[in-house]
C-alpha positions as CSV (number, residue, x, y, z in Angstrom):
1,X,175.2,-157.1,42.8
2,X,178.0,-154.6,42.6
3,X,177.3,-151.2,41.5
4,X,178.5,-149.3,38.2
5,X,181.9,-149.5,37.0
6,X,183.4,-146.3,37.8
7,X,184.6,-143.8,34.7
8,X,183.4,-140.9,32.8
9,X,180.5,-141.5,30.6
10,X,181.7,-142.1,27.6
11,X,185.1,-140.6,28.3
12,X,185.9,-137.3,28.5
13,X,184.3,-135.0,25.8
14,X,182.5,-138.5,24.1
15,X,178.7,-138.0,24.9
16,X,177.3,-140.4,26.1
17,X,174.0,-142.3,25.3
18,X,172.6,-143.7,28.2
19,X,169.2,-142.5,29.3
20,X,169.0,-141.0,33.4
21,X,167.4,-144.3,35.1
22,X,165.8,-142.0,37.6
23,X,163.8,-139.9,35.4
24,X,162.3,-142.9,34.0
25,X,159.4,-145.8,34.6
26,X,160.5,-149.1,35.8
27,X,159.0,-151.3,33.9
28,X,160.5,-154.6,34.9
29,X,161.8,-155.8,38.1
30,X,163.7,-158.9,39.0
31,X,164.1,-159.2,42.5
32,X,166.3,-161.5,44.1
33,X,165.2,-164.0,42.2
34,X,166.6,-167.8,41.4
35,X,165.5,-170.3,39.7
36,X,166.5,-174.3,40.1
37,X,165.2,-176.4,37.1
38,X,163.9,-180.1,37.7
39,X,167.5,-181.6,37.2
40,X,168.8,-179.9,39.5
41,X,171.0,-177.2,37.6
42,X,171.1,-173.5,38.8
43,X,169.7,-171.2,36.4
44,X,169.9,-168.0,37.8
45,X,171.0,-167.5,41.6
46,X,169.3,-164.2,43.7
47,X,169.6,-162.1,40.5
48,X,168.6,-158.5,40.5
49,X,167.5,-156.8,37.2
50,X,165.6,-153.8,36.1
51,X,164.1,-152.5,32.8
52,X,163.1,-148.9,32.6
53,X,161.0,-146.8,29.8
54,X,162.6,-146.3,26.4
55,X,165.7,-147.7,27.0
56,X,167.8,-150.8,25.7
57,X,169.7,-152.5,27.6
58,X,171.9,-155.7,27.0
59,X,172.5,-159.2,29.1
60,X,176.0,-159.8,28.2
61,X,177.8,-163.3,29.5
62,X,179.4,-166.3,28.2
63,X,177.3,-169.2,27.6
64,X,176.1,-171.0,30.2
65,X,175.7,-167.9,32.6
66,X,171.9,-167.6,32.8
67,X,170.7,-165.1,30.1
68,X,168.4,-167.0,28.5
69,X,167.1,-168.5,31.9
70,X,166.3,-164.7,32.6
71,X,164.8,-163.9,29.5
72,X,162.0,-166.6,30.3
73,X,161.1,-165.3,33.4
74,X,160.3,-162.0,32.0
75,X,156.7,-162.5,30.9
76,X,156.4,-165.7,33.1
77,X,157.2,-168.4,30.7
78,X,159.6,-169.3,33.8
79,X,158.4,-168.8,37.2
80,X,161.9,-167.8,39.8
81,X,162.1,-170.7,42.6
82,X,162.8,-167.8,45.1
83,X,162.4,-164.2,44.7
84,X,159.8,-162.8,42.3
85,X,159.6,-160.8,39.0
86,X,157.2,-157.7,38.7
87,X,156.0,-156.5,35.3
88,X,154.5,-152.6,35.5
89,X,153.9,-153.4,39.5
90,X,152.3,-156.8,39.4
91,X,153.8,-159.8,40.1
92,X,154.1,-162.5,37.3
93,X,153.7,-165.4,39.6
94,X,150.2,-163.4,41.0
95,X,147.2,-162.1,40.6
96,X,147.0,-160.7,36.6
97,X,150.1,-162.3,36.3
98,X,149.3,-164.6,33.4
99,X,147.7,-161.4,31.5
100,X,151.6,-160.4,32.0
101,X,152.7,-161.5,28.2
102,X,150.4,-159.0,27.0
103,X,153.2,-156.6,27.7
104,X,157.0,-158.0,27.5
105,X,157.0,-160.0,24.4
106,X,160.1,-162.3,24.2
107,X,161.8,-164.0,20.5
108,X,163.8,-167.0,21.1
109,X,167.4,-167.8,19.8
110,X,165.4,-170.4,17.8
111,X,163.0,-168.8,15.3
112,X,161.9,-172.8,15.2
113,X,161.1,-172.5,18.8
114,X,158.0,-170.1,18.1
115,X,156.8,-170.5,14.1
116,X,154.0,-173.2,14.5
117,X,151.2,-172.1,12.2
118,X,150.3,-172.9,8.6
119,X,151.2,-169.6,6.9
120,X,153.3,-166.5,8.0
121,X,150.0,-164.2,8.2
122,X,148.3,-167.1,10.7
123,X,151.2,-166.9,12.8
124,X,151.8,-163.4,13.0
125,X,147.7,-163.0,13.8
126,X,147.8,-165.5,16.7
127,X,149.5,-163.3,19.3
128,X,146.6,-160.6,18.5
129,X,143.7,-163.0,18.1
130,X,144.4,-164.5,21.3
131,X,144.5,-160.6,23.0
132,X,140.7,-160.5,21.7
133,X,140.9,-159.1,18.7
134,X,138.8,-159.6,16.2
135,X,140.2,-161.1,13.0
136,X,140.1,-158.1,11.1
137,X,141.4,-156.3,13.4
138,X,144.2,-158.9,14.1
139,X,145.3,-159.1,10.7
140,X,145.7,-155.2,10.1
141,X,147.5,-155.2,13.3
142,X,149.9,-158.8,11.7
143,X,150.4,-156.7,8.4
144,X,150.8,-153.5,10.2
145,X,153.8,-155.8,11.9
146,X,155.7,-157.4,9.2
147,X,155.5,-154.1,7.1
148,X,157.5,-152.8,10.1
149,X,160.0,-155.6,9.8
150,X,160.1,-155.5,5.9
151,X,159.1,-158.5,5.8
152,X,155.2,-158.1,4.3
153,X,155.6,-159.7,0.9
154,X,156.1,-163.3,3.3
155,X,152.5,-163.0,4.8
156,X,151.4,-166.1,2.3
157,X,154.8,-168.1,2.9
158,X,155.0,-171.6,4.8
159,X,157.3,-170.7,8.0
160,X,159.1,-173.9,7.6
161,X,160.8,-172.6,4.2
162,X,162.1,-169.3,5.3
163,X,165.6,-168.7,5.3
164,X,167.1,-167.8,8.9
165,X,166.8,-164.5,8.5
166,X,163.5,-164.3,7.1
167,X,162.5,-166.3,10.4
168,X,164.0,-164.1,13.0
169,X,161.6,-161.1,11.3
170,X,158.6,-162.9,11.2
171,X,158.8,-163.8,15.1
172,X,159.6,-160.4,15.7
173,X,157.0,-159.4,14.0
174,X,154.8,-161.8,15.6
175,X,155.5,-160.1,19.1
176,X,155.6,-156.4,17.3
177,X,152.0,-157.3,16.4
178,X,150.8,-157.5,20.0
179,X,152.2,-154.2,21.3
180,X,154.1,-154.8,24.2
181,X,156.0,-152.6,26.1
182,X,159.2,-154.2,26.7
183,X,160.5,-157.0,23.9
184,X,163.0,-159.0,25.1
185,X,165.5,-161.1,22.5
186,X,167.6,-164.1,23.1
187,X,171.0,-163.5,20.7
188,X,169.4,-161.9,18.2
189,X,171.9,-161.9,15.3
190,X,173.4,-165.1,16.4
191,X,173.7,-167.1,13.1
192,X,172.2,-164.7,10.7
193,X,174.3,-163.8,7.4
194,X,175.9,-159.7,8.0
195,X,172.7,-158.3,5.8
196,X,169.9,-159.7,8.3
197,X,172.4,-159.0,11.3
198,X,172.1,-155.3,10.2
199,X,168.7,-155.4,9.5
200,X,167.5,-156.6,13.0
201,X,169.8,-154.5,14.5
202,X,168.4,-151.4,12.9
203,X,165.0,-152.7,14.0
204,X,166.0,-152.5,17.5
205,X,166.7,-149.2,17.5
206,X,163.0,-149.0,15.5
207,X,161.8,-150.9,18.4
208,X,162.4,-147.9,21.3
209,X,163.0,-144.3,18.8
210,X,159.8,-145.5,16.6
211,X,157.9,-147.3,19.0
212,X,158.7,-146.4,22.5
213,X,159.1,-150.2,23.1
214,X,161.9,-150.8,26.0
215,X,164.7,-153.8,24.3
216,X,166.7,-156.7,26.3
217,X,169.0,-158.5,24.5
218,X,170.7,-161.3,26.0
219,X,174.1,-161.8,24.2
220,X,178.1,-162.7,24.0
221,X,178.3,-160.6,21.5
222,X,179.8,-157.1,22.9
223,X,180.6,-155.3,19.4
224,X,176.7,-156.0,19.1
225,X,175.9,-154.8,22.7
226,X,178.4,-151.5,22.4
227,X,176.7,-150.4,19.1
228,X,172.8,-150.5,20.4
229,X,173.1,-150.9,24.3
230,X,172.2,-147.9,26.9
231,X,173.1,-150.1,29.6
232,X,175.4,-153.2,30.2
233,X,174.1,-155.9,32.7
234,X,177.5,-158.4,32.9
235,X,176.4,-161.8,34.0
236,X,178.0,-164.4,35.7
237,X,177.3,-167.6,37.1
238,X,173.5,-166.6,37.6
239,X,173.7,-163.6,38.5
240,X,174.1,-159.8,37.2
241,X,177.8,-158.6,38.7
242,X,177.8,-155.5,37.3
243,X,176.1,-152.8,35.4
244,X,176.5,-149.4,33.8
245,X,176.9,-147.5,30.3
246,X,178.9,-149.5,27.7
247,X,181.7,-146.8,28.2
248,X,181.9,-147.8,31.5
249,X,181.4,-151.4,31.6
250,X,183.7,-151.7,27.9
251,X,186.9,-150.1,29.6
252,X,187.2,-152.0,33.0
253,X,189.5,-155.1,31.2
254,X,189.8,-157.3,34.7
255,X,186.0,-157.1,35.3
256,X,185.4,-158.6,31.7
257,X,188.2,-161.1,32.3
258,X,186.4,-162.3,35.6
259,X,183.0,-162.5,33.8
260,X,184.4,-164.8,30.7
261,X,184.4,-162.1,28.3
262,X,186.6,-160.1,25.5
263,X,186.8,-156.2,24.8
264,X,184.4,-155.3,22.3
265,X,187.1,-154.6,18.8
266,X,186.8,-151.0,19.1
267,X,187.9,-151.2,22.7
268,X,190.9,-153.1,21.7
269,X,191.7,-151.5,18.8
270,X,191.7,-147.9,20.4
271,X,193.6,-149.4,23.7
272,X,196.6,-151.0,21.3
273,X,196.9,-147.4,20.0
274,X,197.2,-145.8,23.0
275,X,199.4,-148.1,24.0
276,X,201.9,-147.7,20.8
277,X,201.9,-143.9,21.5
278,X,202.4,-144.3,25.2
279,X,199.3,-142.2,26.0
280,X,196.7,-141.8,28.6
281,X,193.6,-143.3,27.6
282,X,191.4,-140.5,28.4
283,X,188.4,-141.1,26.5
284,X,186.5,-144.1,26.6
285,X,185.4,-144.3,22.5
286,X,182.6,-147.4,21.8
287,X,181.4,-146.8,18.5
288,X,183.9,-145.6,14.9
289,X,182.8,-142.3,15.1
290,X,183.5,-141.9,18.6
291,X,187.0,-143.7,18.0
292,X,187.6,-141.2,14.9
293,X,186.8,-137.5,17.3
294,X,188.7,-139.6,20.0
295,X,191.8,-139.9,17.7
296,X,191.7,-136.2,16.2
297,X,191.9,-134.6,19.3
298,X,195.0,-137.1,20.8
């Protein structure tokens, strides 16, 4: 796996908002780890990955490149042919290891994929009831769950006649409900109309500044990934190439070309304009606001 793209954090003067790696918990380690399914076809190939405390970090690739393969082998649902995955030390192949979905909760691309029971409440209660808890308990910690989402006034609801949107926040919820520490989410926004978009994307950042939950997203979507990210995993092929802050990853054009993917806007819109005024680009700009200071002070 190569190392961080080199350039200043967020560009000269742009603060950047990626947490120091070293001053935090690992979490989540994927080490070296591949995974060959029955047919034959090459999941993921000696991949390296790490999730730290309070931090989200995104799995950006094209389709095809192994980030949803990952996300399954983060709580065990997928067991790597070689190499091994560790959740907070132990290994999810070992001892404890089926205990290990307690703590990194993971919501499919498909909201169909993980609604099963009878009513939204039922479903959102399973994950706790199955932890232990009593059913009193489990349904204040279900309700405690979709209020967190918005989505409480669904609890008597059939799953099956939820709109998309409504779906994607009762399986988060369903995960939210069981506490984890590290929730992982398989393209997240993909297919959702622009208000649910914005609403699970503000409920990311709820997941880690509210509840000191860690986030992976797996996603093509970079404008996504270079609003919400602290850290950029590129992958390609199987495997993560590269790493580092958005600012860092977002700026380095050839390195995107080689992994299948396109600028995020801002990134393109901010190079063209450099470009037109035959300037430097000195700052490294990933979110409007950024863009806008980056602009005043050209």
């Amino acid at each position: 796996m190569n190392g961080s793209v080199p350039g200043g954090p967020g560009g000269e003067g742009i603060p950047s908002c990626a947490p120091g790696q070293q001053e935090r918990r690992e979490l989540l380690h994927v080490d070296c780890a591949s995974h060959v399914y029955p047919d034959g076809t090459r999941g993921i190939h000696e991949l390296c990955f790490r999730v730290y405390e309070g931090e989200i970090v995104a799995l950006c690739g094209p389709n095809g490149a192994g980030k949803s393969t990952l996300i399954e082998h983060l709580n065990g649902l997928l067991q790597p042919s070689s190499g091994r995955v560790t959740v907070l030390g132990k290994e999810t192949g070992g001892k404890g290891g089926p205990e290990l979905w307690r703590f990194v909760g993971v919501v499919f691309q498909r909201s169909d994929d993980q609604l099963f029971a009878p009513t939204v409440l039922d479903d959102v209660m399973f994950g706790p009831l199955n932890m232990g808890l009593s059913p009193d308990a489990a349904k204040t910690a279900a309700m405690e769950a979709l209020e967190a989402v918005g989505a409480k006034d669904l609890t008597g609801k059939l799953p099956n006649y939820l709109s998309g949107g409504q779906k994607r926040l009762v399986s988060l919820a369903g995960i939210l409900a069981m506490k984890p520490r590290v929730i992982a989410l398989d393209e997240p926004t993909s297919d959702l109309d622009p208000v649910h978009s914005d609403i699970v994307e503000h409920l990311i950042f709820d997941l880690k500044n509210r509840f000191g939950i860690s986030v992976v997203i797996a996603t093509h979507d970079l404008d996504l990934a270079a609003r919400i990210a602290d850290r950029i995993c590129l992958v390609r092929q199987g495997s993560v190439v590269a790493e580092g802050e958005p600012a860092e990853i977002f700026y380095d054009e050839v390195l995107l070309h080689e992994t299948g993917l396109k600028s995020p806007q801002i990134v393109r819109v901010y190079l063209a304009y450099c470009q037109m005024l035959g300037i430097a680009v000195n700052y490294h700009p990933i979110t409007i606001e950024q863009m806008i200071e980056a602009i005043r002070r050209v």
